[in-house]
MMTF fields as JSON, N, C-alpha, C and O atoms, coordinates in Angstrom:
{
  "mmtfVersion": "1.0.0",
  "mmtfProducer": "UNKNOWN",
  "numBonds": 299,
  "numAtoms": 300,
  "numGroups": 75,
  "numChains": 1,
  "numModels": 1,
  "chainsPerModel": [1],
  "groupsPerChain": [75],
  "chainIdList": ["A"],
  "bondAtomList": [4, 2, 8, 6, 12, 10, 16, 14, 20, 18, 24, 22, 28, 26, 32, 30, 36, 34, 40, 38, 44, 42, 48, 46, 52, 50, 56, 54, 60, 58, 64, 62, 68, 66, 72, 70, 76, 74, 80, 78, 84, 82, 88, 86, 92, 90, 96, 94, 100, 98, 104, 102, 108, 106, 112, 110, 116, 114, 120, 118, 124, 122, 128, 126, 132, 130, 136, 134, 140, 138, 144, 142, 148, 146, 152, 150, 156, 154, 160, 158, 164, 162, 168, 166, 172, 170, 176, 174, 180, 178, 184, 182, 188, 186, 192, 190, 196, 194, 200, 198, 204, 202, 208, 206, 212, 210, 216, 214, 220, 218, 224, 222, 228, 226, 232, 230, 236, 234, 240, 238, 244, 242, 248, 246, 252, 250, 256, 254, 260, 258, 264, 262, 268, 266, 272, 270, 276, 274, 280, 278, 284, 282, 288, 286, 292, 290, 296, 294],
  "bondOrderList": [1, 1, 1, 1, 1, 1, 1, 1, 1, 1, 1, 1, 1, 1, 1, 1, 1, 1, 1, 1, 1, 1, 1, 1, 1, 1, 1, 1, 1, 1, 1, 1, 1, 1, 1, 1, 1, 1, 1, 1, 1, 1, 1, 1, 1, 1, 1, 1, 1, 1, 1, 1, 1, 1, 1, 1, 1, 1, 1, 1, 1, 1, 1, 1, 1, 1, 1, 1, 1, 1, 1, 1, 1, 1],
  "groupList": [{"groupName": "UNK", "atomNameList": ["N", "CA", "C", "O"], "elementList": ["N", "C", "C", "O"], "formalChargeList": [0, 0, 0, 0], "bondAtomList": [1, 0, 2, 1, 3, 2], "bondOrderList": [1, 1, 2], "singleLetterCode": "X", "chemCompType": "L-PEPTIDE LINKING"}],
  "groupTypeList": [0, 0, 0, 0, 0, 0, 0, 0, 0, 0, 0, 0, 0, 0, 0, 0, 0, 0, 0, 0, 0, 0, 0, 0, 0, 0, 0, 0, 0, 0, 0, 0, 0, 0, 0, 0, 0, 0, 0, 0, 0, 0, 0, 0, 0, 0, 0, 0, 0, 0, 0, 0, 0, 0, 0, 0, 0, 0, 0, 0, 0, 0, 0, 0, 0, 0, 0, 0, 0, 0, 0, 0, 0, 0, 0],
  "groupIdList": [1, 2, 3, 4, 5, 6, 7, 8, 9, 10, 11, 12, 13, 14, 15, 16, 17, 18, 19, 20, 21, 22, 23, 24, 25, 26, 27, 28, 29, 30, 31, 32, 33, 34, 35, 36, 37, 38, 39, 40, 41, 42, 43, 44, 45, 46, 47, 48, 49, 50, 51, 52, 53, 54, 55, 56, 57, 58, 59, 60, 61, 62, 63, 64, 65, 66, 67, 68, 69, 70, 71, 72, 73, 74, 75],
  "secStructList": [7, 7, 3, 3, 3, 3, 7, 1, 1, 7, 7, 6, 6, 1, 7, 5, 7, 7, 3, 3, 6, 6, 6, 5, 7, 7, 7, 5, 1, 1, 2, 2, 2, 2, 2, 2, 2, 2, 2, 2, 2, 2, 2, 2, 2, 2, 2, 2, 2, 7, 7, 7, 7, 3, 3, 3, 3, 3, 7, 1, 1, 1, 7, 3, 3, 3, 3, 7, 6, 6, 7, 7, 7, 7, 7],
  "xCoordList": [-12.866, -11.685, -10.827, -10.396, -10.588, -9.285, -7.958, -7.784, -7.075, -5.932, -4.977, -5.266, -3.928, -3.139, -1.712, -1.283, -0.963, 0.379, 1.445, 1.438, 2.363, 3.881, 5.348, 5.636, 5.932, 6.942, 8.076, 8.065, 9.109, 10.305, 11.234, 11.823, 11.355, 12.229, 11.708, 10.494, 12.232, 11.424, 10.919, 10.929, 10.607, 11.2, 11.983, 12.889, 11.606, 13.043, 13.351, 14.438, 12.099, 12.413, 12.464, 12.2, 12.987, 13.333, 11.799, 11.701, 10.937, 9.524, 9.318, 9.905, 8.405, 7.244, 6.021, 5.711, 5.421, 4.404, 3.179, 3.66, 2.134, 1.487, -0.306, -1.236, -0.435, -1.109, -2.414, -2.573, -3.629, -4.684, -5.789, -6.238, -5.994, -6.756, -6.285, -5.486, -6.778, -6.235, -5.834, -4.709, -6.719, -6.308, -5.747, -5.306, -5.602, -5.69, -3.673, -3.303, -2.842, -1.428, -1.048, -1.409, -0.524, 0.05, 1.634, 2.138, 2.332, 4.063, 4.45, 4.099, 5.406, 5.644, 7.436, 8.17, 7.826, 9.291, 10.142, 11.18, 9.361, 10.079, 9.167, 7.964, 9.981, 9.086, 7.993, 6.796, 8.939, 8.112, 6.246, 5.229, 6.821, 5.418, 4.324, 3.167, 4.905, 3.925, 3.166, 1.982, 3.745, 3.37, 2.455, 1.419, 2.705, 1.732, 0.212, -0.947, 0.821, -1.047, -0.975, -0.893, -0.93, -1.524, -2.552, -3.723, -1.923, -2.496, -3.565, -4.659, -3.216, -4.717, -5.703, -6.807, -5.434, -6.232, -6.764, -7.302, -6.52, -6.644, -7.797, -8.933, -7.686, -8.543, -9.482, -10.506, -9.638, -10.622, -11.514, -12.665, -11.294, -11.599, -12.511, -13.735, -11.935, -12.764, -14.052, -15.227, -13.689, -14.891, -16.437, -17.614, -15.769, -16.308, -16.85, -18.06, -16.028, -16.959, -17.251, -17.768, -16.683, -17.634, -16.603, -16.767, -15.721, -15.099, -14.058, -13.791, -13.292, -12.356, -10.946, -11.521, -9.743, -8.771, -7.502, -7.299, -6.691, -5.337, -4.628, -4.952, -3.161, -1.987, -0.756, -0.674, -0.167, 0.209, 1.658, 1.996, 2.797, 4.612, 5.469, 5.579, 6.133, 6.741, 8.259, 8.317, 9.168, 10.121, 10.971, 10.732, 12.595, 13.604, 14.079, 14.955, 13.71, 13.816, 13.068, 13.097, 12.228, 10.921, 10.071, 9.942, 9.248, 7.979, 6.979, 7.408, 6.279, 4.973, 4.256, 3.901, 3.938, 3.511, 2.191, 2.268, 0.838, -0.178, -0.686, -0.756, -0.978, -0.994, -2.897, -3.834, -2.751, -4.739, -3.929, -2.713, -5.329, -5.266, -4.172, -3.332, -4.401, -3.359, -1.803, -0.918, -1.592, -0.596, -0.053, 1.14, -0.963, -0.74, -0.798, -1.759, 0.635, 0.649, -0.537, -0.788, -1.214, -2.148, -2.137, -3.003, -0.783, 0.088, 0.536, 1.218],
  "yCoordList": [-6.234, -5.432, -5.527, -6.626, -4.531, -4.473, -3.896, -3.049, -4.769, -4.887, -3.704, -3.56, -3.059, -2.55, -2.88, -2.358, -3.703, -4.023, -3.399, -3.302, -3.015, -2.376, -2.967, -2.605, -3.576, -4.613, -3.453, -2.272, -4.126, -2.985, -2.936, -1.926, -4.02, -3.99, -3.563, -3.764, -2.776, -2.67, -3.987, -5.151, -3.676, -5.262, -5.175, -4.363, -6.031, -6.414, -4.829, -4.271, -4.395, -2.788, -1.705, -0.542, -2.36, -0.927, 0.203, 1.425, -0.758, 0.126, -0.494, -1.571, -0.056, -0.008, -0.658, -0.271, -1.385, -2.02, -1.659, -1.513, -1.506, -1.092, -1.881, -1.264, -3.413, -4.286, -4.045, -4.531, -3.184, -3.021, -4.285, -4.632, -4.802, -6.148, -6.783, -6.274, -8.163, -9.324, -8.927, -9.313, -7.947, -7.635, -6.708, -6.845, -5.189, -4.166, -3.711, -3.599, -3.547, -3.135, -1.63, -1.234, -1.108, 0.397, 0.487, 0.535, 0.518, 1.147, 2.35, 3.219, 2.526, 3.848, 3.789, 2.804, 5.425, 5.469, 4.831, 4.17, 5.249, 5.511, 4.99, 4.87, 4.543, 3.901, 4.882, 4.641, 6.489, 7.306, 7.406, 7.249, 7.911, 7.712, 6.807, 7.051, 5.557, 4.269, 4.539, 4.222, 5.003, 5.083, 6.172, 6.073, 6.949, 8.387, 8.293, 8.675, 7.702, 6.761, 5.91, 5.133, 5.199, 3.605, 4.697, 4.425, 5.796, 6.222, 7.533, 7.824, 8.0, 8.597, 7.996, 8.541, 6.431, 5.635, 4.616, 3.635, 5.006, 3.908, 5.015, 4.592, 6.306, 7.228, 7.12, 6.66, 7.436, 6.785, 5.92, 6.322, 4.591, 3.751, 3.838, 3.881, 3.86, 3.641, 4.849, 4.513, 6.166, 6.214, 5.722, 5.54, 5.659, 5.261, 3.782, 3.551, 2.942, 1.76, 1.173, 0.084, 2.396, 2.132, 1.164, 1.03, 0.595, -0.792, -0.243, 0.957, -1.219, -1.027, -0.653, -0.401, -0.478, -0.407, -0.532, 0.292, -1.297, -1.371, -1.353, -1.756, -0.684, -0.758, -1.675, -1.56, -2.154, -3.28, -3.014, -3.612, -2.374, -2.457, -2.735, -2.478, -3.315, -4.833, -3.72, -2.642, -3.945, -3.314, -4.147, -4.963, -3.462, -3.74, -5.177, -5.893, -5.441, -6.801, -7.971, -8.972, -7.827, -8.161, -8.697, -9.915, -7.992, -8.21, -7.298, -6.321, -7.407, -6.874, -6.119, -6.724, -4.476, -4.375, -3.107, -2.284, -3.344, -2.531, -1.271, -0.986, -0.659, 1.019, 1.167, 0.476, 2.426, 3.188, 3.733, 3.704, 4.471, 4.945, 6.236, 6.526, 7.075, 8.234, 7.933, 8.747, 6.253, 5.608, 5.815, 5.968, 5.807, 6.001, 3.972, 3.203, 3.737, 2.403, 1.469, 1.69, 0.137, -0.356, -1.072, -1.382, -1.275, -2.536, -1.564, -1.72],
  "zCoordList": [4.107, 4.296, 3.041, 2.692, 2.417, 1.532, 2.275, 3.151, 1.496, 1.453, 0.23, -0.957, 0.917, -0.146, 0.296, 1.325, -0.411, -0.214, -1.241, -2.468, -0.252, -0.995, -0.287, 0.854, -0.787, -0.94, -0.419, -0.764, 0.549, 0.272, -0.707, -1.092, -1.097, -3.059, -3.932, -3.904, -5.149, -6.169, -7.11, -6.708, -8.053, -9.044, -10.183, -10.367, -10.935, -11.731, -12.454, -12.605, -12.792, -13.612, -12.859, -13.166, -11.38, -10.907, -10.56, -10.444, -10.495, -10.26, -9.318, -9.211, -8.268, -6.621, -7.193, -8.32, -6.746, -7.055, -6.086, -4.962, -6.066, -5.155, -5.334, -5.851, -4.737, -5.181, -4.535, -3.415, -5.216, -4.195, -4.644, -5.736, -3.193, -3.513, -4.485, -5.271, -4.585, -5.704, -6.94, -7.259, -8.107, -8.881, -9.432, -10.574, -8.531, -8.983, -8.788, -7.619, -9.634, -9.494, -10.053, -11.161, -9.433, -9.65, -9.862, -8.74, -10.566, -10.47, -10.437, -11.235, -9.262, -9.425, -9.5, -9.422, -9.701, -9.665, -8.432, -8.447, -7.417, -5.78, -4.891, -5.122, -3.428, -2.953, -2.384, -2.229, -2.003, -1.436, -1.635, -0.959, -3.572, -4.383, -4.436, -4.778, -3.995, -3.932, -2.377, -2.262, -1.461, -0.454, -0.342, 0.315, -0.8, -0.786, -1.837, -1.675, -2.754, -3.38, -3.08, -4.031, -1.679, -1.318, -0.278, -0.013, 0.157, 1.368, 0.479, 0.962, -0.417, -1.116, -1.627, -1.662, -2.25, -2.486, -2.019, -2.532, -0.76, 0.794, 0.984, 0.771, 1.336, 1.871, 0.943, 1.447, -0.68, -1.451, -1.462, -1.63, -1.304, -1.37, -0.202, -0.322, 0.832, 2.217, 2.042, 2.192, 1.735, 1.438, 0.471, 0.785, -0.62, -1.855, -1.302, -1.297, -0.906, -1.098, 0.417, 0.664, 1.606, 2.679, 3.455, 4.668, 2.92, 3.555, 4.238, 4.161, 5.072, 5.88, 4.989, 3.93, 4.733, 4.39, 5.057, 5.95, 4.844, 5.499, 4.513, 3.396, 4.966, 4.229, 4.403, 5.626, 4.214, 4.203, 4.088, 3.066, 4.65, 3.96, 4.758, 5.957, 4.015, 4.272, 4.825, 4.233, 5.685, 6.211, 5.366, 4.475, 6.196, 5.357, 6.411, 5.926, 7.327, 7.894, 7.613, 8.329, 6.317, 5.916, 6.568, 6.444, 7.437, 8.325, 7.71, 7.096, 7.759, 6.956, 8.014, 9.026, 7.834, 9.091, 8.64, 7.728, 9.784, 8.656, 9.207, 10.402, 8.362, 8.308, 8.374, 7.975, 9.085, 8.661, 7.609, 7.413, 6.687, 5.735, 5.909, 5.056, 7.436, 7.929, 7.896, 8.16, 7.423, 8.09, 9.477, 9.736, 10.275, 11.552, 11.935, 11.93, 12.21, 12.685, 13.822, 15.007, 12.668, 13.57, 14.777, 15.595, 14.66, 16.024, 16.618, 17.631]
}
C-alpha cells in the first residue's frame, strides 16, 4: 500500500507539501492544488503499479484522516 500525505499547514515557504511514499515530495502554491494532484496521482499510481493507494490529510484539529483516490472518505 502507498501512502500520500498532505499536512494542513504549509511550511516555512509558504508551500503544501505533498509526500508520496518515503521519498517522493511535491510543493504546491495552495492547499487546494496539493489536494487535486495527491488525488490525480493517487489515481495514477494505483493504476500503473497495481497497488493500493490512500490519501492521507491531516485536518485543522490535527487528526489525520484517509481518503480513496475519489477522495471519497475511508472511515
Amino acid at each position: 500500500m502507498l501512502m500520500i500525505d498532505i499536512p494542513f499547514a504549509p511550511e516555512r515557504d509558504r508551500s503544501w507539501t505533498v509526500a508520496i511514499g518515503r521519498n517522493r515530495r511535491q510543493h504546491f502554491a495552495t492547499r487546494k492544488d496539493a489536494v487535486e494532484f495527491a488525488a490525480s496521482e493517487a489515481e495514477r499510481l494505483q493504476r500503473a503499479e497495481r497497488c493500493s493507494v490512500v490519501i492521507n490529510i491531516e485536518g485543522a484539529d490535527g487528526m489525520w484522516r484517509p481518503f480513496r483516490t475519489s477522495l471519497d472518505s475511508i472511515t
